[in-house]
py3Dmol code that shows the C-alpha trace and the ligand (Angstrom):
import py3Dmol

protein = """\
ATOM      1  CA  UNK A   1      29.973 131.686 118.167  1.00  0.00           C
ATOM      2  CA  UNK A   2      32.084 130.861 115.089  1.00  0.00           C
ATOM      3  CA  UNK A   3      34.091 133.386 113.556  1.00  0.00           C
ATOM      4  CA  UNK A   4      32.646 135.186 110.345  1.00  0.00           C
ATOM      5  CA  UNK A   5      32.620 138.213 108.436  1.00  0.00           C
ATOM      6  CA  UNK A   6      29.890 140.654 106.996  1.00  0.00           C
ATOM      7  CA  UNK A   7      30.044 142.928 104.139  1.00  0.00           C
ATOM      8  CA  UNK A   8      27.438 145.576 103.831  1.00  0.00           C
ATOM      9  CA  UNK A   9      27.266 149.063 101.063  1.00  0.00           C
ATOM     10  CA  UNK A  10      25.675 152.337 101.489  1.00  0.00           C
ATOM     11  CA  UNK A  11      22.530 152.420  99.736  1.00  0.00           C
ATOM     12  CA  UNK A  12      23.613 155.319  97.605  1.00  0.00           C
ATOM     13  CA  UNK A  13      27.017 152.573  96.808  1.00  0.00           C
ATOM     14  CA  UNK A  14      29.883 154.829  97.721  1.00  0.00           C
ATOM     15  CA  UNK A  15      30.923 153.166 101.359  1.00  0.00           C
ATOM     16  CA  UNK A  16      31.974 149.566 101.268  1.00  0.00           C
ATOM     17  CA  UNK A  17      32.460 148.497 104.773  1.00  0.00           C
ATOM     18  CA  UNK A  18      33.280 144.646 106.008  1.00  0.00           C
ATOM     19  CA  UNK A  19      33.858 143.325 109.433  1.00  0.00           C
ATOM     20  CA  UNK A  20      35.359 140.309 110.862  1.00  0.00           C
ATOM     21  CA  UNK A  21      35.503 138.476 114.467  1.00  0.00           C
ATOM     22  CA  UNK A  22      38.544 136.459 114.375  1.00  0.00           C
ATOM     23  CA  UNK A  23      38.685 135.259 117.752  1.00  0.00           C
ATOM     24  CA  UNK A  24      39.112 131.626 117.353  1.00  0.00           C
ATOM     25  CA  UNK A  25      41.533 132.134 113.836  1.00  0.00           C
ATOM     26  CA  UNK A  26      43.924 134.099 116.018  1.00  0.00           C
ATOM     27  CA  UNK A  27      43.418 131.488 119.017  1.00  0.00           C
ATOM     28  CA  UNK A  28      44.584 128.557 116.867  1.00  0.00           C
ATOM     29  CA  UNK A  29      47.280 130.231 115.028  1.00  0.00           C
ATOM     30  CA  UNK A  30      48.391 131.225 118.775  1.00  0.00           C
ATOM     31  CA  UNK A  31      48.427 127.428 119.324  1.00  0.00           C
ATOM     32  CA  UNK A  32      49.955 126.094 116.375  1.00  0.00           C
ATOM     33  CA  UNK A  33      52.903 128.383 116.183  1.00  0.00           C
ATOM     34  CA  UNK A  34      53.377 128.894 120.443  1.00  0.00           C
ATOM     35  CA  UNK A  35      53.225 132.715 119.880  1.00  0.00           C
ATOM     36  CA  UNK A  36      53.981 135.445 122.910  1.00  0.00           C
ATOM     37  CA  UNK A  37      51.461 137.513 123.345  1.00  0.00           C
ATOM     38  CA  UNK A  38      52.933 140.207 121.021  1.00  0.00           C
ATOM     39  CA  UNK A  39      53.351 138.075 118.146  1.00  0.00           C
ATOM     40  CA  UNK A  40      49.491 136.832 119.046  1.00  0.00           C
ATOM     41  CA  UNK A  41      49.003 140.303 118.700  1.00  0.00           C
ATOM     42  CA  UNK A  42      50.539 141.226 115.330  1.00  0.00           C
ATOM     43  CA  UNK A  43      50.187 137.997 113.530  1.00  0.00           C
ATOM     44  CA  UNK A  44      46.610 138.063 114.531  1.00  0.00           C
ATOM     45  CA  UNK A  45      46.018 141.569 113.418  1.00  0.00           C
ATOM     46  CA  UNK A  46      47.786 141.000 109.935  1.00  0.00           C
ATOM     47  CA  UNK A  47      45.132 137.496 109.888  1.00  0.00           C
ATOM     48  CA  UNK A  48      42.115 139.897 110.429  1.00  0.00           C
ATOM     49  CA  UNK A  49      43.589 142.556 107.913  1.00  0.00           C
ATOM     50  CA  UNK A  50      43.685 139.661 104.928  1.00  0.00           C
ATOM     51  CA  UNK A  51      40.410 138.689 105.412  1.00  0.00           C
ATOM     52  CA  UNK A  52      39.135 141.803 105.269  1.00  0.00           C
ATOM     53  CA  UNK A  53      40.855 142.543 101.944  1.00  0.00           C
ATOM     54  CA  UNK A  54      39.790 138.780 100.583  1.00  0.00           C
ATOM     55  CA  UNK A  55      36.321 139.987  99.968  1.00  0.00           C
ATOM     56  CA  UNK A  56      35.780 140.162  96.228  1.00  0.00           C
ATOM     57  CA  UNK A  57      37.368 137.152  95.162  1.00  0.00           C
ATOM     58  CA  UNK A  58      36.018 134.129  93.598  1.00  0.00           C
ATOM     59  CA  UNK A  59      36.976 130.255  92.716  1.00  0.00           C
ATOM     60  CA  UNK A  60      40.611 129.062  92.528  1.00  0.00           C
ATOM     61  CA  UNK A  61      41.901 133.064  93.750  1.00  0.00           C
ATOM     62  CA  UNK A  62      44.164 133.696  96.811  1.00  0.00           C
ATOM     63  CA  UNK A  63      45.871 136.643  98.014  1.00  0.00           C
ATOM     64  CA  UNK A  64      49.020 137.027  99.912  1.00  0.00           C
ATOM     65  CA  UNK A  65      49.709 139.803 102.438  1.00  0.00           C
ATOM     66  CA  UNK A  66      53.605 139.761 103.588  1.00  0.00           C
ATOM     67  CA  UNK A  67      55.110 142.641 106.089  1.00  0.00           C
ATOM     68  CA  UNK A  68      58.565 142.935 106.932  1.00  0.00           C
ATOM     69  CA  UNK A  69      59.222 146.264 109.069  1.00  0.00           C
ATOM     70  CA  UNK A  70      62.988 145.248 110.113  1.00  0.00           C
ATOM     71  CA  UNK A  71      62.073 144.868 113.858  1.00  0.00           C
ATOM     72  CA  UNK A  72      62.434 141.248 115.861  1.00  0.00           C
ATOM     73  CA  UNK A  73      59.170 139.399 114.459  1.00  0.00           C
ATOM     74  CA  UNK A  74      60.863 139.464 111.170  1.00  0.00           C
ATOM     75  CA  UNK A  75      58.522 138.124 108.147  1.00  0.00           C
ATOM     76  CA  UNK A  76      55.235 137.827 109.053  1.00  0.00           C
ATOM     77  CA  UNK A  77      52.869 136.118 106.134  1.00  0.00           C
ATOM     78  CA  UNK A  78      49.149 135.463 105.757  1.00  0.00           C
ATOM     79  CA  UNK A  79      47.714 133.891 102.971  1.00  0.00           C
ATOM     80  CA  UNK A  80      43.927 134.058 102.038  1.00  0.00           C
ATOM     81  CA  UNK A  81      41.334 132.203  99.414  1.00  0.00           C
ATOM     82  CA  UNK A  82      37.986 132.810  98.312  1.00  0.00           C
ATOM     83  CA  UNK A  83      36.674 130.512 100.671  1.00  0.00           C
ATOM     84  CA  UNK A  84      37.308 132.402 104.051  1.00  0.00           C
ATOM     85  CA  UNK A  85      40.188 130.053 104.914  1.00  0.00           C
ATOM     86  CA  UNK A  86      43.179 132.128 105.754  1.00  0.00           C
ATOM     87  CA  UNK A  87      46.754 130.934 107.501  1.00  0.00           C
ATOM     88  CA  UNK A  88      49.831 133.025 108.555  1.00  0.00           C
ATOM     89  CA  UNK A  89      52.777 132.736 110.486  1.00  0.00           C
ATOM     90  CA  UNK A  90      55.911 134.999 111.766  1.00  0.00           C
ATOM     91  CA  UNK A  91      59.382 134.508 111.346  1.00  0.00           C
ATOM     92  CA  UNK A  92      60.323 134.760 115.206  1.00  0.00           C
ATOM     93  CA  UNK A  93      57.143 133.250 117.046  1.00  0.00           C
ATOM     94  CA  UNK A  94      58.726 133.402 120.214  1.00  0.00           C
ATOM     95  CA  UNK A  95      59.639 137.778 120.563  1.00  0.00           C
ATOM     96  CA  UNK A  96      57.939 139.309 123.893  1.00  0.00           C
ATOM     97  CA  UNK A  97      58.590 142.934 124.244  1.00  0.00           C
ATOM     98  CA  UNK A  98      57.616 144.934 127.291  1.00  0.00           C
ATOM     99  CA  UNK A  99      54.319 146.468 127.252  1.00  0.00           C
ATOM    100  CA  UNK A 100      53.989 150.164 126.213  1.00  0.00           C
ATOM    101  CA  UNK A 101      51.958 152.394 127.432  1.00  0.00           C
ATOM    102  CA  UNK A 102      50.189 149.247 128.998  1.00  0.00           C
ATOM    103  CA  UNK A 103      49.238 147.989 125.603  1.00  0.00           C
ATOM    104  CA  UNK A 104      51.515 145.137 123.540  1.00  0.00           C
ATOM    105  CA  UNK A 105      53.662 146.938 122.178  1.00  0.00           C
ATOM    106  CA  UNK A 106      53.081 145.317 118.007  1.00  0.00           C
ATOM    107  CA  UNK A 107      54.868 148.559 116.213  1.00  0.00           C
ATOM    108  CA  UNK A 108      57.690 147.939 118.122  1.00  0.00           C
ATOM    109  CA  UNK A 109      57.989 144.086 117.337  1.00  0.00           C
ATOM    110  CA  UNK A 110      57.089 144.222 114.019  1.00  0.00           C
ATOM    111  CA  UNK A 111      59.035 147.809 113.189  1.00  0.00           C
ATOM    112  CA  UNK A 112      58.495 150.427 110.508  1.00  0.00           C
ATOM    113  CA  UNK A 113      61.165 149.941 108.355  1.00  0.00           C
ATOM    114  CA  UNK A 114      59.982 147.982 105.349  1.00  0.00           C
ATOM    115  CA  UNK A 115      57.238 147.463 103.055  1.00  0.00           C
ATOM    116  CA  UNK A 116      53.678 145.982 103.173  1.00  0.00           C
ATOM    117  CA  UNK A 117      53.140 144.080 100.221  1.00  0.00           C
ATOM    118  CA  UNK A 118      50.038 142.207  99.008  1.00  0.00           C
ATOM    119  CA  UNK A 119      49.808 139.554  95.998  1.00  0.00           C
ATOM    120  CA  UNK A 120      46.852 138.850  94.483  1.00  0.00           C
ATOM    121  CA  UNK A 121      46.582 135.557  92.498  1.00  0.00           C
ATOM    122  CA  UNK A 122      43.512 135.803  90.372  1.00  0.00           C
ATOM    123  CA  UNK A 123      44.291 132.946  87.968  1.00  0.00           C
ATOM    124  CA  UNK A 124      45.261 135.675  85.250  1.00  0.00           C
ATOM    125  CA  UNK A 125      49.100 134.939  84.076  1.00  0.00           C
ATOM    126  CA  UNK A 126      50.646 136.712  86.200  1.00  0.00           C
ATOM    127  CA  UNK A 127      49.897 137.851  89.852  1.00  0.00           C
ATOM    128  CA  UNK A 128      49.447 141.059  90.935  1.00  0.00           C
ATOM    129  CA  UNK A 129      51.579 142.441  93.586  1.00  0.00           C
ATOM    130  CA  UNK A 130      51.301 146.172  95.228  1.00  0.00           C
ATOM    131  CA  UNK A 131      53.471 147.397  97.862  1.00  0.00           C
ATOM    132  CA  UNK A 132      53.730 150.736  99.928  1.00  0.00           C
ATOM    133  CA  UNK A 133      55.920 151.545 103.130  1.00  0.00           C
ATOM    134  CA  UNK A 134      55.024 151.333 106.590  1.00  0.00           C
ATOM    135  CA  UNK A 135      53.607 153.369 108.499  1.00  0.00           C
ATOM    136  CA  UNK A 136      54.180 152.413 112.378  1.00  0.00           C
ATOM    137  CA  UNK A 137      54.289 148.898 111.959  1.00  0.00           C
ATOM    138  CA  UNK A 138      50.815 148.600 113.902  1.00  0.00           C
ATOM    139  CA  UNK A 139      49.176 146.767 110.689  1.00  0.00           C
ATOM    140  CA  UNK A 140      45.786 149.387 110.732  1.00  0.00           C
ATOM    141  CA  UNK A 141      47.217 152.467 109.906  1.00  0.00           C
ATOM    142  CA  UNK A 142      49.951 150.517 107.625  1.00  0.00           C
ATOM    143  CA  UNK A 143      47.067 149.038 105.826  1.00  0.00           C
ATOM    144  CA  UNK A 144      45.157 152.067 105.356  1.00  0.00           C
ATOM    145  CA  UNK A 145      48.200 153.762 103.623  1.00  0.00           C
ATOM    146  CA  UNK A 146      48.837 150.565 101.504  1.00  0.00           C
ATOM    147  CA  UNK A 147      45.495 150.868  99.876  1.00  0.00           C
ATOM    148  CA  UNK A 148      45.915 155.019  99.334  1.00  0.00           C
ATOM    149  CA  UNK A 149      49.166 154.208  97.756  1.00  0.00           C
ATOM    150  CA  UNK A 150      48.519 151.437  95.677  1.00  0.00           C
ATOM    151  CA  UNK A 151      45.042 151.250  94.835  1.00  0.00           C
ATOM    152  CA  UNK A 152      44.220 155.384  96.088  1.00  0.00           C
ATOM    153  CA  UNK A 153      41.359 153.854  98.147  1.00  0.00           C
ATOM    154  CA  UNK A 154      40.886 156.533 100.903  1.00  0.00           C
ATOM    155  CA  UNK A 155      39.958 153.715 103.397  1.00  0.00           C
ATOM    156  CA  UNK A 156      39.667 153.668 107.740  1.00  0.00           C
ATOM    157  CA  UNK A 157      40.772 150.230 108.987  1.00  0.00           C
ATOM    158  CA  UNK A 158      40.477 149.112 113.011  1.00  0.00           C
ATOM    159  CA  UNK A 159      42.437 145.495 113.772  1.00  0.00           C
ATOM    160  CA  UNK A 160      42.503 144.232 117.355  1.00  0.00           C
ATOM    161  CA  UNK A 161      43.506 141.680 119.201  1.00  0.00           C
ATOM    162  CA  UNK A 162      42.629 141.066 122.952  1.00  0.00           C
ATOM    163  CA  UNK A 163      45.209 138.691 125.083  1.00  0.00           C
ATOM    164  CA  UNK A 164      44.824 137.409 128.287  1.00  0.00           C
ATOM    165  CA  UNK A 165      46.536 134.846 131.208  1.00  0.00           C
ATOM    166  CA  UNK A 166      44.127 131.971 128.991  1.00  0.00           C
ATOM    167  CA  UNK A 167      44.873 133.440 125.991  1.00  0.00           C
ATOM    168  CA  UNK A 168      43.007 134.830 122.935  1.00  0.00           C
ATOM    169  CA  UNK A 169      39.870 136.801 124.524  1.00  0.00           C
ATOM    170  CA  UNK A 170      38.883 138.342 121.443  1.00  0.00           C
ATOM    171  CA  UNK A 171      39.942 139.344 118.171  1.00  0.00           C
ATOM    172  CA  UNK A 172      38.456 141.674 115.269  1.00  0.00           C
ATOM    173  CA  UNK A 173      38.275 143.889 112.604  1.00  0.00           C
ATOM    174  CA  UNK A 174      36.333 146.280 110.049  1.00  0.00           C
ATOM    175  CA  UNK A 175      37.553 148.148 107.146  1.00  0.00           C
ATOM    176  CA  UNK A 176      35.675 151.228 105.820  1.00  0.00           C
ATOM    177  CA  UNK A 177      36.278 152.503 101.666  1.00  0.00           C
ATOM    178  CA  UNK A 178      35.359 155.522 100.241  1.00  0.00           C
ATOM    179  CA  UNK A 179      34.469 155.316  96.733  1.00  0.00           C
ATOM    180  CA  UNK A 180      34.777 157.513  94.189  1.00  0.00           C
ATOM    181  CA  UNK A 181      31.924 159.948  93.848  1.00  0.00           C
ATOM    182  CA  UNK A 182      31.444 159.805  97.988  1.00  0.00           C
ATOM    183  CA  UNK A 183      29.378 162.317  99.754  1.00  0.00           C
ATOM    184  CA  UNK A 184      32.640 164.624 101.711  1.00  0.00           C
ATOM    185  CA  UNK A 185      29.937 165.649 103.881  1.00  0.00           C
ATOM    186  CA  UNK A 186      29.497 162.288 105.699  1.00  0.00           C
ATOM    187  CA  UNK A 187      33.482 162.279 106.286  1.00  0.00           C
ATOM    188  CA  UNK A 188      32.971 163.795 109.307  1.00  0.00           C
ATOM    189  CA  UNK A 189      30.196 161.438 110.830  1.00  0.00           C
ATOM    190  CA  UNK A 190      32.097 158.567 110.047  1.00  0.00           C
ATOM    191  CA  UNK A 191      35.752 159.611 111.706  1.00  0.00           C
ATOM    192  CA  UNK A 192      33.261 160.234 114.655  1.00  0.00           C
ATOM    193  CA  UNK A 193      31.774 156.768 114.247  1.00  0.00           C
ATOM    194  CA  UNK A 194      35.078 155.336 113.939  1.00  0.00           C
ATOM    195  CA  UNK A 195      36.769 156.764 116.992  1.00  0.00           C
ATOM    196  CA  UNK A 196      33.992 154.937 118.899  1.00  0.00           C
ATOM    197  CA  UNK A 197      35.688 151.166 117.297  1.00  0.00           C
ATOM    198  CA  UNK A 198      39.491 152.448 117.934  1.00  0.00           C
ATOM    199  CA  UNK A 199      39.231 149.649 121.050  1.00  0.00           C
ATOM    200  CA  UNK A 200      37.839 147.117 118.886  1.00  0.00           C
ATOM    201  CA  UNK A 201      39.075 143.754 120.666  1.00  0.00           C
ATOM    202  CA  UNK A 202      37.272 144.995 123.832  1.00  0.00           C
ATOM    203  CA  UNK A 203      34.036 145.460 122.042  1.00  0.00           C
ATOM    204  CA  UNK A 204      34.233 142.056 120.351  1.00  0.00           C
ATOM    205  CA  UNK A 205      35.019 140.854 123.809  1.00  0.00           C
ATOM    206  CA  UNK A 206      31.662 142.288 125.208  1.00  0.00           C
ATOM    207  CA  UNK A 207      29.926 140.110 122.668  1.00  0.00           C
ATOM    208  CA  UNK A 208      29.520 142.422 119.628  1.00  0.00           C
ATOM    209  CA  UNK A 209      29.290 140.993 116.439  1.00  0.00           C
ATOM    210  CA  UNK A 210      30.082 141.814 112.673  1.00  0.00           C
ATOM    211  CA  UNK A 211      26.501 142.915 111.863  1.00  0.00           C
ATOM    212  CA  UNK A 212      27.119 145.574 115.312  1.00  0.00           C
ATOM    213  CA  UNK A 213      30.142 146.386 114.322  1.00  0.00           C
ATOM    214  CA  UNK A 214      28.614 147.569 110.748  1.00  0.00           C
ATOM    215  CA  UNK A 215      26.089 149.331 112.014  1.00  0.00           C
ATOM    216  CA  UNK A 216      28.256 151.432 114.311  1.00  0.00           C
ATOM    217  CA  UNK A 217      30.630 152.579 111.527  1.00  0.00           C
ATOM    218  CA  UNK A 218      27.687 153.288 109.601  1.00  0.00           C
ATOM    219  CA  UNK A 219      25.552 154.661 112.411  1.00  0.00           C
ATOM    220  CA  UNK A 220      23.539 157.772 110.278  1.00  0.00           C
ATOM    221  CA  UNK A 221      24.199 156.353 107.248  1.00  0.00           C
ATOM    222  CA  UNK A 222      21.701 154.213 105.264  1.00  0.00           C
ATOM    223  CA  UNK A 223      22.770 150.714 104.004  1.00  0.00           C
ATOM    224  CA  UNK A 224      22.377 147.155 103.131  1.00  0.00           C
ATOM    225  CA  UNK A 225      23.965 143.906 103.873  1.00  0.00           C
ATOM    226  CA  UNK A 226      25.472 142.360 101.200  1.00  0.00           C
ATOM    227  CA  UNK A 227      26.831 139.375 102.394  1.00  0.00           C
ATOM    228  CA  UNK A 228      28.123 136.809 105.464  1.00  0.00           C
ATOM    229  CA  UNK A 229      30.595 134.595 105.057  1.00  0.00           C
ATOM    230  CA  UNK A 230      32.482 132.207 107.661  1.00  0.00           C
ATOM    231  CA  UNK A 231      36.119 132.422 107.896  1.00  0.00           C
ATOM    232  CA  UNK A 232      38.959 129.673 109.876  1.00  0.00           C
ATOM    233  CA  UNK A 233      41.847 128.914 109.983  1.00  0.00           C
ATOM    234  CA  UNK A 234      42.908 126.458 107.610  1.00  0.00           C
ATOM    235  CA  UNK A 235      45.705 125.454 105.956  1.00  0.00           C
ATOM    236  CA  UNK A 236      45.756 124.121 102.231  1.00  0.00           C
ATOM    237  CA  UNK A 237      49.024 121.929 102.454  1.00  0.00           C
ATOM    238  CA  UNK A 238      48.786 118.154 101.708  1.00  0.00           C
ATOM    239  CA  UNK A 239      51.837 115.291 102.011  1.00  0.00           C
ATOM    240  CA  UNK A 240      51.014 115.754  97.523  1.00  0.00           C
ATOM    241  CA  UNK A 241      52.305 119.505  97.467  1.00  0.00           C
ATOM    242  CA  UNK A 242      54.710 118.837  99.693  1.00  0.00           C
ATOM    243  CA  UNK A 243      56.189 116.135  97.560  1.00  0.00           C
ATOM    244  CA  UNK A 244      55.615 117.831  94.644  1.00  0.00           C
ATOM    245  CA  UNK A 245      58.246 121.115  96.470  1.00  0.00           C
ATOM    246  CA  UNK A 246      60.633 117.967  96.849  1.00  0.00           C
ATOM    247  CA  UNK A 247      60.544 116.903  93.670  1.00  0.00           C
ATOM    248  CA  UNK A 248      62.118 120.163  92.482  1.00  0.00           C
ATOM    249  CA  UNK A 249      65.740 120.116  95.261  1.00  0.00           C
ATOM    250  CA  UNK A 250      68.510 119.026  93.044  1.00  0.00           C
ATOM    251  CA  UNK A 251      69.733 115.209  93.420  1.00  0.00           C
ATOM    252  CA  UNK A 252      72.107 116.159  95.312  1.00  0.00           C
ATOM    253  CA  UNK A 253      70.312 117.846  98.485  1.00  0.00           C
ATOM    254  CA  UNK A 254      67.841 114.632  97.632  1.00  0.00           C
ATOM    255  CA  UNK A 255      70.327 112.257  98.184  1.00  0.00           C
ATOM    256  CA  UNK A 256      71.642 114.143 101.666  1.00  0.00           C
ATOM    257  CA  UNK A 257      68.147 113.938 103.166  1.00  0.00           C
ATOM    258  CA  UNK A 258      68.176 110.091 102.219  1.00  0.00           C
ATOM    259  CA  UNK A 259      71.094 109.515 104.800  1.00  0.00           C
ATOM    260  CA  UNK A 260      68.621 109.694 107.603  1.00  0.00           C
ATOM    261  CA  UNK A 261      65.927 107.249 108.220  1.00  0.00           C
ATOM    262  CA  UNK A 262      63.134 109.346 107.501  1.00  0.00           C
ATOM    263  CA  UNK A 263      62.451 113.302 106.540  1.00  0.00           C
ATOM    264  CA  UNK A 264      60.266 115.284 108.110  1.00  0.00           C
ATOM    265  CA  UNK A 265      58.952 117.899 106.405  1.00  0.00           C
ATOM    266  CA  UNK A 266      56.877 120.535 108.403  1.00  0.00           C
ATOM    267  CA  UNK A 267      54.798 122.967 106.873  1.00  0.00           C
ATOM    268  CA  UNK A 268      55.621 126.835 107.528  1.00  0.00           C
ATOM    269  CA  UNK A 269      52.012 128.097 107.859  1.00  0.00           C
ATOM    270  CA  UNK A 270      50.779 125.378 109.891  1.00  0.00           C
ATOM    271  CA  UNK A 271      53.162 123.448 111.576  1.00  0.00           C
ATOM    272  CA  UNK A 272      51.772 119.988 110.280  1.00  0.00           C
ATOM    273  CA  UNK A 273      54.473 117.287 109.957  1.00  0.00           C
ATOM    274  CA  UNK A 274      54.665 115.200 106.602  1.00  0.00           C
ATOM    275  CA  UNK A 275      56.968 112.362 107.077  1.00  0.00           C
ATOM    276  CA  UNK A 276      59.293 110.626 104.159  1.00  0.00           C
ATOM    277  CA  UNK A 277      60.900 107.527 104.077  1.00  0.00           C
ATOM    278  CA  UNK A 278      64.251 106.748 102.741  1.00  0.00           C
ATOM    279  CA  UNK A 279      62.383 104.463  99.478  1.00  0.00           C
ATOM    280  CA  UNK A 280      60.264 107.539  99.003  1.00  0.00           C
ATOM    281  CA  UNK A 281      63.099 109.760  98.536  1.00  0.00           C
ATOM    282  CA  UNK A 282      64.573 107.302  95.763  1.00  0.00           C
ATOM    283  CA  UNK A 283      61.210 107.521  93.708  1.00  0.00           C
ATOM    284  CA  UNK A 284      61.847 111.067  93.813  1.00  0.00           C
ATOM    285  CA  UNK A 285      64.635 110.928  91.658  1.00  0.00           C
ATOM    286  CA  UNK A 286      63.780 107.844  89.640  1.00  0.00           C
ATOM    287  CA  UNK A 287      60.657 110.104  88.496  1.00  0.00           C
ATOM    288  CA  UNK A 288      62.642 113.333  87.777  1.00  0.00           C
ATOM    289  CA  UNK A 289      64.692 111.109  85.577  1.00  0.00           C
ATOM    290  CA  UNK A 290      61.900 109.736  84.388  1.00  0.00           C
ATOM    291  CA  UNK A 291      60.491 113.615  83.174  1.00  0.00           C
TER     292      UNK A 291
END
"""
ligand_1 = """\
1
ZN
Zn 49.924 123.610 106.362
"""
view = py3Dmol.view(width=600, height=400)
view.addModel(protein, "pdb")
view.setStyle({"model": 0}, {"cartoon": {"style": "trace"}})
view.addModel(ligand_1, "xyz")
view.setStyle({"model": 1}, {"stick": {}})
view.zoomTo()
view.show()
């Protein structure tokens, strides 16, 4: 089963719900950046949370969602387009912390002292950028303030990610908005509906699916599908843009890399390796002299 998301409404249009599996995104980000289990953990719950918040866009758009809490993960980045193609990676892939309270322990690793902070790039002039503190530095609940604060969304987000000995067992999310002019009755029925998904990885692991997921958030509520959409991971870094970062260093750092052989230039979101030679180097600055 390939990972994808599903967006659905209330058919009176004041609940916007979409849910993701993300259980082979989070595997290969796992893989390309050798995470421990708790950076699997967080980096894979920040992956699910921007997708979920990707919905909407269109063309050429891409958002960025960046948290730094202050704890031993550091930075951790994901980066999203309209396609479903999102990538991400964490400062310090390598941070294990002891379980707590038998569960990885991601508040701890990330920490709760810092900002989340989400870009959008809409192809307007400039990008949009809200930010709001953290919570607990558990990504859900951080995300579900970020969108009160900055966009007074009253929202319900669930992110989960399942490890085991073999690795990634299953991996997941759904968001839930209110909209203005909801019904406050049905507030009630869906905090009940949504302390049924607080385990969410397990669920996905039992081989529930987006469309399930939906209809248990919504369970007594009336709605539609609007749309499905796969999602990956996949990275949109090319030997070109890479050149075209090393095209802007100063002569100087240029002409340092040029006493080695070759430079190998490895991109931070997913770890592919773009080689340069020496002679490509020196067309580097014959061109910028050349601008
Ligand atoms: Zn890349």
């Amino acid at each position: 089963m390939k990972d994808y998301m599903i967006r659905a409404i209330s058919l009176d249009g004041s609940i916007r719900v979409v849910a993701a599996r993300t259980t082979d995104i989070v595997s290969i980000a796992r893989e390309v950046h050798n995470l421990s289990n708790t950076a699997t953990a967080a980096l894979g719950r920040l992956l699910t949370a921007g997708l979920l918040v990707s919905t909407g866009m269109k063309g050429d758009d891409t958002l960025t969602l960046r948290v730094n809490g202050g704890g031993p993960l550091g930075n951790l980045i994901v980066d999203a387009d309209a396609d479903g193609h999102i990538r991400g990676y964490v400062s310090h892939p390598e941070v294990e912390l002891p379980l707590k309270n038998g569960k990885l322990d991601v508040g701890g690793a990330v920490g709760s002292e810092g900002q989340m902070y989400l870009t959008k790039d809409l192809g307007l002039k400039e990008p949009y950028t809200g930010s709001a503190r953290l919570i607990s530095g558990e990504i859900a609940e951080d995300m579900t303030y970020f969108l009160w604060q900055s966009e007074q969304i009253r929202s319900a987000t669930t992110l989960g990610v399942l490890v085991g000995k073999e690795g990634v067992l299953a991996a997941g999310g759904l968001l839930l908005q209110l909209l203005p002019g909801y019904d406050e009755g049905l507030v009630d029925n869906i905090e009940a509906n949504f302390a049924d998904l607080s385990d969410i990885s397990r669920i996905i692991e039992t081989g529930v699916g987006p469309e399930e997921l939906v209809a248990r958030a919504l369970a007594g509520i009336d709605y539609r599908i609007i749309d499905e959409k796969e999602v990956s991971f996949t990275c949109r870094c090319s030997k070109d843009k890479v050149a075209a970062a090393l095209i802007l260093l100063e002569d100087e750092e240029l002409l340092e890399m040029m006493g080695d052989e070759r430079t190998v230039a490895k991109c931070h979101f997913c770890g592919e390796e773009y080689v340069f030679t020496r002679e490509d180097l020196r067309e580097f600055i014959k061109n910028k002299k050349a601008l």
